[in-house]
PyMOL Python script that loads the backbone (N, CA, C, O; Angstrom):
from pymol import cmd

cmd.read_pdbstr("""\
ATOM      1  N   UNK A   1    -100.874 175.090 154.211  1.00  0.00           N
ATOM      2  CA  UNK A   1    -101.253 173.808 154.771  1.00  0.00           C
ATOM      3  C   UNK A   1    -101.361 173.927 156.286  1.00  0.00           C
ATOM      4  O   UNK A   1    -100.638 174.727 156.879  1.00  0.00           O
ATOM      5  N   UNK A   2    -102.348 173.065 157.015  1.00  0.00           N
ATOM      6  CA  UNK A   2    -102.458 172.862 158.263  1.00  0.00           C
ATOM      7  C   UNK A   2    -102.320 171.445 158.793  1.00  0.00           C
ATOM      8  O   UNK A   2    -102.991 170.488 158.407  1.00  0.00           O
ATOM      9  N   UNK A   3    -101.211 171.419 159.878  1.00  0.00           N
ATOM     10  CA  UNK A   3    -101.159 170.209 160.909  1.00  0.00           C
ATOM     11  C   UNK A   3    -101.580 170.271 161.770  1.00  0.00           C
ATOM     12  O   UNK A   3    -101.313 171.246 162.472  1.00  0.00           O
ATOM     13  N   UNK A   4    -102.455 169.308 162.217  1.00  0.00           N
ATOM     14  CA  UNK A   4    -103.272 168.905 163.411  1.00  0.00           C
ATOM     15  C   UNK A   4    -102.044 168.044 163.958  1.00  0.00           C
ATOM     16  O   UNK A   4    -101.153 167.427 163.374  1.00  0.00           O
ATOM     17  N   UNK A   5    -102.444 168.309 165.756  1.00  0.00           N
ATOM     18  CA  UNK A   5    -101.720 167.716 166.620  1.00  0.00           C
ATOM     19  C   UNK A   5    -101.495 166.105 166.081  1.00  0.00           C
ATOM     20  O   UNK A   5    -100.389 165.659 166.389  1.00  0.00           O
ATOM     21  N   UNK A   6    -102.186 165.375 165.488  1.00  0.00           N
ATOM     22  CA  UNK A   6    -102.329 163.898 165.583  1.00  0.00           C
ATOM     23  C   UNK A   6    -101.755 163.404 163.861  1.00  0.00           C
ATOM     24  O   UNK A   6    -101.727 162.248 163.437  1.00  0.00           O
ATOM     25  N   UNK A   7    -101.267 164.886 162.969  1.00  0.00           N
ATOM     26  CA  UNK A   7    -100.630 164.487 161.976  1.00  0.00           C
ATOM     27  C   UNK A   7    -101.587 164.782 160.580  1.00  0.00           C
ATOM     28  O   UNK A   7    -100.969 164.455 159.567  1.00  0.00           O
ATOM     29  N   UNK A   8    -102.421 165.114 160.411  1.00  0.00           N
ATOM     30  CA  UNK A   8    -103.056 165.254 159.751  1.00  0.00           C
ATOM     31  C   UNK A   8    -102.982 166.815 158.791  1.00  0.00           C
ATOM     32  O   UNK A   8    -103.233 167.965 159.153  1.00  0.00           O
ATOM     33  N   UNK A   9    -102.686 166.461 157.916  1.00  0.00           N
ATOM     34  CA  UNK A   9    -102.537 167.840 156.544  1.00  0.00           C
ATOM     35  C   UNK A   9    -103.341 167.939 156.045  1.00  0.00           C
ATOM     36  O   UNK A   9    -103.959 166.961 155.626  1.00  0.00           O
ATOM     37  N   UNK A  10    -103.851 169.603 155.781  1.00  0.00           N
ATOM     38  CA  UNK A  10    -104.554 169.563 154.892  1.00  0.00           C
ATOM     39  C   UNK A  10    -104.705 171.557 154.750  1.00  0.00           C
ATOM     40  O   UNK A  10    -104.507 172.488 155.531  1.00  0.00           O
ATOM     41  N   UNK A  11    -105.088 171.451 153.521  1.00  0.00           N
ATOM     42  CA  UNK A  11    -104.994 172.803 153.099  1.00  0.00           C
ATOM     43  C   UNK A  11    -105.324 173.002 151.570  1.00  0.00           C
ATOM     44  O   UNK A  11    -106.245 172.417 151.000  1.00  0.00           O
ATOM     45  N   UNK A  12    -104.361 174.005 150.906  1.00  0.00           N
ATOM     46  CA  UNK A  12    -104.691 174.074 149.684  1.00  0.00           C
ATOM     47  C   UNK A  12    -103.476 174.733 149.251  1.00  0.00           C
ATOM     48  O   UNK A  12    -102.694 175.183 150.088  1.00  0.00           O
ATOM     49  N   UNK A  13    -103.164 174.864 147.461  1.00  0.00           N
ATOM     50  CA  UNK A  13    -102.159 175.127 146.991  1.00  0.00           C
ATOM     51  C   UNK A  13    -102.485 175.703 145.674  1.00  0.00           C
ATOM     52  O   UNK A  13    -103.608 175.332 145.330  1.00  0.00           O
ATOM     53  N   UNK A  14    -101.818 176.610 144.657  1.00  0.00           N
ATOM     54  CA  UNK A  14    -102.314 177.680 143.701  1.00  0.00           C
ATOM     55  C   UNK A  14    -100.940 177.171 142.606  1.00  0.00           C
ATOM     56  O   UNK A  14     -99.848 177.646 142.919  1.00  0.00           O
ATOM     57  N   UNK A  15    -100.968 176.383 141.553  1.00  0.00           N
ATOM     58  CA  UNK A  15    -100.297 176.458 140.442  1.00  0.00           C
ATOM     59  C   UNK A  15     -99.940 178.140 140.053  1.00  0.00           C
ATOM     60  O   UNK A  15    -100.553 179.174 140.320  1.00  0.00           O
ATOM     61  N   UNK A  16     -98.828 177.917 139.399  1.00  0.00           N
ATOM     62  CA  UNK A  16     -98.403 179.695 138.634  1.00  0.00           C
ATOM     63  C   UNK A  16     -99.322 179.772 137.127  1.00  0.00           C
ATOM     64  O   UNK A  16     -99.541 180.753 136.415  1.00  0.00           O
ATOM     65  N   UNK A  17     -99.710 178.473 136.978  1.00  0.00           N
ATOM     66  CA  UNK A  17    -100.961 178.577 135.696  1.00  0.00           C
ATOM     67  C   UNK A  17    -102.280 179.210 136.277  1.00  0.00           C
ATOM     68  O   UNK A  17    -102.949 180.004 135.616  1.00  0.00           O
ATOM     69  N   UNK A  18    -102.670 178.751 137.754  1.00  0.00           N
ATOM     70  CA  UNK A  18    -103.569 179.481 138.022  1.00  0.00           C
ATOM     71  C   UNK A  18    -104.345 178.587 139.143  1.00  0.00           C
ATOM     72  O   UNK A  18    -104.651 178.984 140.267  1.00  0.00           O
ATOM     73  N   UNK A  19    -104.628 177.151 138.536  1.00  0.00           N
ATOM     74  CA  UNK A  19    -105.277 176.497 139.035  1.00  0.00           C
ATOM     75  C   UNK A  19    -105.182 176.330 140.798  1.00  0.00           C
ATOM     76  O   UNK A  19    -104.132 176.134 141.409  1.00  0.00           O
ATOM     77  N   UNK A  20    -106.536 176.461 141.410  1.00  0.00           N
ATOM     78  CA  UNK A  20    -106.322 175.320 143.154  1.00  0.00           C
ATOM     79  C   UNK A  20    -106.457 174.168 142.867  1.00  0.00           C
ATOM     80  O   UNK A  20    -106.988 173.530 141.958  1.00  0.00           O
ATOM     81  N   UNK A  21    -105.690 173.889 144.110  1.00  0.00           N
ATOM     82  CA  UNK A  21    -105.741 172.360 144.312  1.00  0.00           C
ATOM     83  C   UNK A  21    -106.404 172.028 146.374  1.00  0.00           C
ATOM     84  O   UNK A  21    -106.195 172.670 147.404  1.00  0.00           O
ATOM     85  N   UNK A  22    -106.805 171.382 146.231  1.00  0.00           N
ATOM     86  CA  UNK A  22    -107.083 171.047 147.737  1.00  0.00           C
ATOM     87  C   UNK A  22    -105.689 169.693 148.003  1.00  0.00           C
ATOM     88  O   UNK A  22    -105.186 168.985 147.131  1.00  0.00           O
ATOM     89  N   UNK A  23    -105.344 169.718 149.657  1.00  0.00           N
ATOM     90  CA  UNK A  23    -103.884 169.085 150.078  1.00  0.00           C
ATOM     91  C   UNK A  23    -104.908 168.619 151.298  1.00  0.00           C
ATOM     92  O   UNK A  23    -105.533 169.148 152.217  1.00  0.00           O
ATOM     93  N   UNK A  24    -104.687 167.263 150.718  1.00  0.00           N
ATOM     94  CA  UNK A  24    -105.013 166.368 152.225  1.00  0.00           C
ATOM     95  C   UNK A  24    -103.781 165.276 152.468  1.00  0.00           C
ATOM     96  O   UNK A  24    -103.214 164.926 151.433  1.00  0.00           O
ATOM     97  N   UNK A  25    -103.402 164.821 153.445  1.00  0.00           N
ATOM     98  CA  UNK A  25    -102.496 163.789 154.058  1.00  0.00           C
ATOM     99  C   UNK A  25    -102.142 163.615 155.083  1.00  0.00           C
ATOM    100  O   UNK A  25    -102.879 163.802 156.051  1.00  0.00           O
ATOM    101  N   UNK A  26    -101.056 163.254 155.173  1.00  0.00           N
ATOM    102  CA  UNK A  26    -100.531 162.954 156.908  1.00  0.00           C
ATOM    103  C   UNK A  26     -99.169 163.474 156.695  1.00  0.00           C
ATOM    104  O   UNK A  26     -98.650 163.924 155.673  1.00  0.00           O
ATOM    105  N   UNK A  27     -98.650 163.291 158.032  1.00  0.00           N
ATOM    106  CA  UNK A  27     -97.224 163.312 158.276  1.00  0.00           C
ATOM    107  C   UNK A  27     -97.177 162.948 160.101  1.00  0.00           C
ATOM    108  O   UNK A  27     -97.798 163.221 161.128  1.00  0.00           O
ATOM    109  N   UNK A  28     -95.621 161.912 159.487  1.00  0.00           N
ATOM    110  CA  UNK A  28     -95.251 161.536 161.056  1.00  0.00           C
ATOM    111  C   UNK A  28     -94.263 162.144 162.072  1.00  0.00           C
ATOM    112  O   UNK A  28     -93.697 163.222 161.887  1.00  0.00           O
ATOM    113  N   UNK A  29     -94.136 161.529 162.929  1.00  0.00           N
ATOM    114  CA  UNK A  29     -93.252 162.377 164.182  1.00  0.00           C
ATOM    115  C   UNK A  29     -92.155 162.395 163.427  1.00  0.00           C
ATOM    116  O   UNK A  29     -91.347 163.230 163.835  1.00  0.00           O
ATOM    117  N   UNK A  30     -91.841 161.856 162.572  1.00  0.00           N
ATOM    118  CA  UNK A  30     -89.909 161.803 162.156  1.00  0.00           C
ATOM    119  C   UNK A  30     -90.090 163.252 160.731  1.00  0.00           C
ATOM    120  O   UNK A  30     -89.144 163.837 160.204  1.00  0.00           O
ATOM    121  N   UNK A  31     -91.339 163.439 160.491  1.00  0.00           N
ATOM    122  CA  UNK A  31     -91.570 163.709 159.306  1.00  0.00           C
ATOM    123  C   UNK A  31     -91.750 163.586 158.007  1.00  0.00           C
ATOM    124  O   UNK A  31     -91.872 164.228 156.964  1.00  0.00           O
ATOM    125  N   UNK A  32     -91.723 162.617 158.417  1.00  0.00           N
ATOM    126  CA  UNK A  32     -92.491 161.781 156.591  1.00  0.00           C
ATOM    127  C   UNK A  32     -93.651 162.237 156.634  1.00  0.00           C
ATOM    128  O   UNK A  32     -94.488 162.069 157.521  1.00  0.00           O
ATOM    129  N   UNK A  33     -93.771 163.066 155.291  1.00  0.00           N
ATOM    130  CA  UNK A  33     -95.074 163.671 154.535  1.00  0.00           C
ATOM    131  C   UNK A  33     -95.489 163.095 153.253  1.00  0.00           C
ATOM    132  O   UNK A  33     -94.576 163.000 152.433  1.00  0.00           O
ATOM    133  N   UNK A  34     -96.758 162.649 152.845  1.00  0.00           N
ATOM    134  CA  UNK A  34     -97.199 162.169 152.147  1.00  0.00           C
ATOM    135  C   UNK A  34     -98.740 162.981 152.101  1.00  0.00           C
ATOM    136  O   UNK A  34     -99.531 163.271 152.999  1.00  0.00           O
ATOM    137  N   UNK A  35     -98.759 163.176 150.756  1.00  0.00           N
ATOM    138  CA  UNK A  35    -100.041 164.494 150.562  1.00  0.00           C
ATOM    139  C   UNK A  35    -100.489 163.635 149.274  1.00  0.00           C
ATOM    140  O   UNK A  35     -99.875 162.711 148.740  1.00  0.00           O
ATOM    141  N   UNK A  36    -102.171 164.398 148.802  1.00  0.00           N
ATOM    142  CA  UNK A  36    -102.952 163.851 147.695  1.00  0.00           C
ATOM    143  C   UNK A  36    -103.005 165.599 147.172  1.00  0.00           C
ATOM    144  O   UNK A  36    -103.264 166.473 148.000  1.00  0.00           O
ATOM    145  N   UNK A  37    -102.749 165.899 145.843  1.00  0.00           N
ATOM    146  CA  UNK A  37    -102.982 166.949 145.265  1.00  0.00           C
ATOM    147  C   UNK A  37    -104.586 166.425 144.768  1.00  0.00           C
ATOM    148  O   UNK A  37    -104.850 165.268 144.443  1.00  0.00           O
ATOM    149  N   UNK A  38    -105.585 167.592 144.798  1.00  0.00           N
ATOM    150  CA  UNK A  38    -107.085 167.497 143.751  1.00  0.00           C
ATOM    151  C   UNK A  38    -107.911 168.229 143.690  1.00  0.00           C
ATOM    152  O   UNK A  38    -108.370 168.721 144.721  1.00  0.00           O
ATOM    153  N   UNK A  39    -108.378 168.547 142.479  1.00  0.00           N
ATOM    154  CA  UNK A  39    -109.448 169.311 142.004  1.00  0.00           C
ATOM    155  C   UNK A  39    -110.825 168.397 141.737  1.00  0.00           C
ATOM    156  O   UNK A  39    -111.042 167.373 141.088  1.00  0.00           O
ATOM    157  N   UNK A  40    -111.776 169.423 142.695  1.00  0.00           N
ATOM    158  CA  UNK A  40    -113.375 168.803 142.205  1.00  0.00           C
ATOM    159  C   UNK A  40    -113.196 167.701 143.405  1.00  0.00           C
ATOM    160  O   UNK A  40    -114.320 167.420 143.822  1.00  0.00           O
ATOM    161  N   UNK A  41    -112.072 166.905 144.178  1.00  0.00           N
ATOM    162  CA  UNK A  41    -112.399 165.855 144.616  1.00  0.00           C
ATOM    163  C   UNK A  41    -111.322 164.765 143.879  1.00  0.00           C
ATOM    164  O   UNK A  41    -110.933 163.769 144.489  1.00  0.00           O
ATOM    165  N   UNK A  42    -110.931 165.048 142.624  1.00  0.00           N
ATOM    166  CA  UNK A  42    -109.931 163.918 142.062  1.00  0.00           C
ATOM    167  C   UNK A  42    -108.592 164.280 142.544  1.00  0.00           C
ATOM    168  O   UNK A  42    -108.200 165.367 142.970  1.00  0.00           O
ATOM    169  N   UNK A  43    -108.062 163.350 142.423  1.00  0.00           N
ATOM    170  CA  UNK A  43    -106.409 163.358 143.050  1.00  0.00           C
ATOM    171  C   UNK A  43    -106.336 163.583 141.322  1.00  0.00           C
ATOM    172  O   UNK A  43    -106.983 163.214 140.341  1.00  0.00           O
ATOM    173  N   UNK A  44    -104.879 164.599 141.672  1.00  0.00           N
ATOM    174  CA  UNK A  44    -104.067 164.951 140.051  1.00  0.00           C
ATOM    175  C   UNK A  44    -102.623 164.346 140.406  1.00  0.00           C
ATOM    176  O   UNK A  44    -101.776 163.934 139.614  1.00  0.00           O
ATOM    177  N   UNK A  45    -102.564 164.402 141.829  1.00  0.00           N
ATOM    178  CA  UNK A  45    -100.912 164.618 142.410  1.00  0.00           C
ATOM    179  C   UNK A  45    -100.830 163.639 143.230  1.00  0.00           C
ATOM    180  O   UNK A  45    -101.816 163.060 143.685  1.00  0.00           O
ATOM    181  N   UNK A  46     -99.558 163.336 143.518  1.00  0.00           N
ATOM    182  CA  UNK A  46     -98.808 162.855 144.841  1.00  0.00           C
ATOM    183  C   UNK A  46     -97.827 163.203 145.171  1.00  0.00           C
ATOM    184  O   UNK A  46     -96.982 163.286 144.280  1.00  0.00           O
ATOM    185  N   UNK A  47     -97.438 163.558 146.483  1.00  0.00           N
ATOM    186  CA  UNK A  47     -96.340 163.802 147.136  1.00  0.00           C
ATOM    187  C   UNK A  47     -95.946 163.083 147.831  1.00  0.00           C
ATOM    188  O   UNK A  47     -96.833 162.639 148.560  1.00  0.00           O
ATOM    189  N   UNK A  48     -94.544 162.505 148.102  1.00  0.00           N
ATOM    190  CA  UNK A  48     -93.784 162.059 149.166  1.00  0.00           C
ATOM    191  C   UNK A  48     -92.480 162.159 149.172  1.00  0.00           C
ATOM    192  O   UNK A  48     -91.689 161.800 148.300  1.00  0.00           O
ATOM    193  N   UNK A  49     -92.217 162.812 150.493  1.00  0.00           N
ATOM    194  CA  UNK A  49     -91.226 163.330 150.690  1.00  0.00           C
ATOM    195  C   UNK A  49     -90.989 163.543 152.715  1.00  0.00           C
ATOM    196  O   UNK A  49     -91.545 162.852 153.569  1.00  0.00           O
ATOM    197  N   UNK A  50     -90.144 164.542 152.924  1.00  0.00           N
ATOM    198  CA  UNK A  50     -89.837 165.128 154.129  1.00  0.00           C
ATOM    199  C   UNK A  50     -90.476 166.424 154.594  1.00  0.00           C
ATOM    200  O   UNK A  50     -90.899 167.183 153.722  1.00  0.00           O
ATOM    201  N   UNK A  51     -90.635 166.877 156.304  1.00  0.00           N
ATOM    202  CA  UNK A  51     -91.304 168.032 156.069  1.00  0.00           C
ATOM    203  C   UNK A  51     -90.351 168.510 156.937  1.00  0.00           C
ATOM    204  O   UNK A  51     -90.524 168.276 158.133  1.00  0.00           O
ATOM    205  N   UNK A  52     -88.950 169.408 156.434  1.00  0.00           N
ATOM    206  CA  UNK A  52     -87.715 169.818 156.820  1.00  0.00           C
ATOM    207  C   UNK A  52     -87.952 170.782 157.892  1.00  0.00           C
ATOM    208  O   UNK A  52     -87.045 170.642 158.713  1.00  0.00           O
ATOM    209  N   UNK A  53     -88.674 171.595 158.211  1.00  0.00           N
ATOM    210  CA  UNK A  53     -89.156 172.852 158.713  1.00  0.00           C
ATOM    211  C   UNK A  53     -90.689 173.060 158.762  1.00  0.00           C
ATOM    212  O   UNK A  53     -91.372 172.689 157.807  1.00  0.00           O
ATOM    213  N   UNK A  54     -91.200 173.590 159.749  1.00  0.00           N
ATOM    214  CA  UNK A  54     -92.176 174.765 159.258  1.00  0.00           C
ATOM    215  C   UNK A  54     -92.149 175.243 158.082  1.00  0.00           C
ATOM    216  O   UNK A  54     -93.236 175.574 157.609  1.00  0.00           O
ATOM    217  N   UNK A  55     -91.297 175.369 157.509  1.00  0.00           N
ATOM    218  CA  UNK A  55     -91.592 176.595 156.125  1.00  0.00           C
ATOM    219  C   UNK A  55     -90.301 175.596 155.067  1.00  0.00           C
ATOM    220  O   UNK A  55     -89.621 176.235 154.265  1.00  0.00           O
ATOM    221  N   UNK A  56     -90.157 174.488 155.159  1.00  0.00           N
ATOM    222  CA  UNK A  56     -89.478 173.862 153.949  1.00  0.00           C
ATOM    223  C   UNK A  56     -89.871 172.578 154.010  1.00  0.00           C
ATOM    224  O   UNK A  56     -90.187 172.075 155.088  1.00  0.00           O
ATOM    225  N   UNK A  57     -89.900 171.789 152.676  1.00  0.00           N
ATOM    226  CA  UNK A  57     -90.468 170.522 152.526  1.00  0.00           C
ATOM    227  C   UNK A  57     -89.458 170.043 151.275  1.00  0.00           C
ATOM    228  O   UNK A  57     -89.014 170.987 150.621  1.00  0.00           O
ATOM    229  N   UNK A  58     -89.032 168.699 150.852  1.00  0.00           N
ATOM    230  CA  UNK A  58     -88.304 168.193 150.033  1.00  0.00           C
ATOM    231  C   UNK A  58     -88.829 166.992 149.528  1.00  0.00           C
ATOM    232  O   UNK A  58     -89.433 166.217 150.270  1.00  0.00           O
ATOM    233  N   UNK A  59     -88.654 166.767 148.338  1.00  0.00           N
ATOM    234  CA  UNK A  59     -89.443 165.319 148.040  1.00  0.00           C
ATOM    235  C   UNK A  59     -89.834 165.134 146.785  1.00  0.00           C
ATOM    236  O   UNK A  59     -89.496 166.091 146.090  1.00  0.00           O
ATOM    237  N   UNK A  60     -90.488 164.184 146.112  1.00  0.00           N
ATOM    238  CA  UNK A  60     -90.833 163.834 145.230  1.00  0.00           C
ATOM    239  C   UNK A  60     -92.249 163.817 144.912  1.00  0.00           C
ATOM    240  O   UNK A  60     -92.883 163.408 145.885  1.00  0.00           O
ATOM    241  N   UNK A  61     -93.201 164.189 143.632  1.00  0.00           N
ATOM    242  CA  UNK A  61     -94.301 164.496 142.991  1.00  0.00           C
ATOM    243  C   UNK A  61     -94.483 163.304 141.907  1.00  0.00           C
ATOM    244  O   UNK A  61     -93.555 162.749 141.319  1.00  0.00           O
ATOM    245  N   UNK A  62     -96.217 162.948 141.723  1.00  0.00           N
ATOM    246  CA  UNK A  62     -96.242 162.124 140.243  1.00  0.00           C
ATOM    247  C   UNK A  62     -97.432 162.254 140.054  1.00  0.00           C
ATOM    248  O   UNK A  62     -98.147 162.482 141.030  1.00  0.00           O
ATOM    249  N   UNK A  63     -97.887 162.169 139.008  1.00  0.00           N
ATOM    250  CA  UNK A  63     -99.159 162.544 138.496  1.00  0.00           C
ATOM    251  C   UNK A  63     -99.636 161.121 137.492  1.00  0.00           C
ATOM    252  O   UNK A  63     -99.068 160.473 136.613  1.00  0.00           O
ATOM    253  N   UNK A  64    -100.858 161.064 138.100  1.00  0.00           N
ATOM    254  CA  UNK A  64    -101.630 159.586 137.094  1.00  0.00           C
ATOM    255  C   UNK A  64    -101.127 159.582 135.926  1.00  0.00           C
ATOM    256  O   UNK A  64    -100.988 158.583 135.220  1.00  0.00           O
ATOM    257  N   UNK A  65    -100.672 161.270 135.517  1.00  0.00           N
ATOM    258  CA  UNK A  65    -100.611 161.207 133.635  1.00  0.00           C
ATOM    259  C   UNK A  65     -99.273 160.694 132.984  1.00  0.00           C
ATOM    260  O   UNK A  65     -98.949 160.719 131.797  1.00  0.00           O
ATOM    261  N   UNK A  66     -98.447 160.127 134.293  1.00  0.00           N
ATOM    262  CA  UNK A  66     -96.405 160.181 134.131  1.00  0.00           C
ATOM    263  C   UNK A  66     -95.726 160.906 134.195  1.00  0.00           C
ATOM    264  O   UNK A  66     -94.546 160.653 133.948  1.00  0.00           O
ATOM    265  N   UNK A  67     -96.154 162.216 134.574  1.00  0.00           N
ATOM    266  CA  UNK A  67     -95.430 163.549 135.075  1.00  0.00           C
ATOM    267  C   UNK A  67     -94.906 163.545 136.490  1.00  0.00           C
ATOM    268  O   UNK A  67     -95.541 163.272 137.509  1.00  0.00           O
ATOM    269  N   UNK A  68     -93.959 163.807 136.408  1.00  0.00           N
ATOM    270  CA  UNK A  68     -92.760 163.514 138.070  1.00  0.00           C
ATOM    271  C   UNK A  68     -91.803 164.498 138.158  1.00  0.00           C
ATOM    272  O   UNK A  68     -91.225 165.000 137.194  1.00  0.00           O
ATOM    273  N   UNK A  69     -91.621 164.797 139.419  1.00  0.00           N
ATOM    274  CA  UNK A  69     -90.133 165.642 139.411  1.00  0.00           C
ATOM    275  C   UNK A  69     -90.045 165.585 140.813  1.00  0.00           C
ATOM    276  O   UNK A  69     -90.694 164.817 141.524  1.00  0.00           O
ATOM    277  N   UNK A  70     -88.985 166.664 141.302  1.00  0.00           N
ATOM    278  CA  UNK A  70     -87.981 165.944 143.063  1.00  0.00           C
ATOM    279  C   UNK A  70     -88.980 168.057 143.569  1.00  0.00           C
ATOM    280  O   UNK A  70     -88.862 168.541 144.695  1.00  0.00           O
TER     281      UNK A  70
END
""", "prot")
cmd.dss("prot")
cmd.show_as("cartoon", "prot")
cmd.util.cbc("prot")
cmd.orient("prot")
């Protein structure tokens, strides 16, 4: 993933099934991160959570279909 000075995420991410996903969202000065998981253009995902580090993030996932976890 990439942050732009003004907060802006975006990047991409690789399931262990296989699939990409494209990562667009924001995040603020305190670190609240909030991301859209999607393929083709559709959101599959949501994230919201914290962005602890450079290299750690914590939080919660849900999917249109009722699939969730921390």
């Amino acid at each position: 993933m990439d942050i732009s000075a003004s907060g802006v995420v975006s990047g991409s991410c690789f399931s262990g099934q296989g699939g990409a996903f494209a990562v667009n969202g924001t995040v603020d000065a305190q670190g609240n991160l909030a991301f859209k998981l999607s393929v083709s253009g559709v959101a599959s995902a949501t994230f919201n959570g914290n962005l602890d580090s450079p290299l750690a993030m914590g939080g919660t996932w849900a999917t249109g279909g009722g699939l969730s976890g921390a």
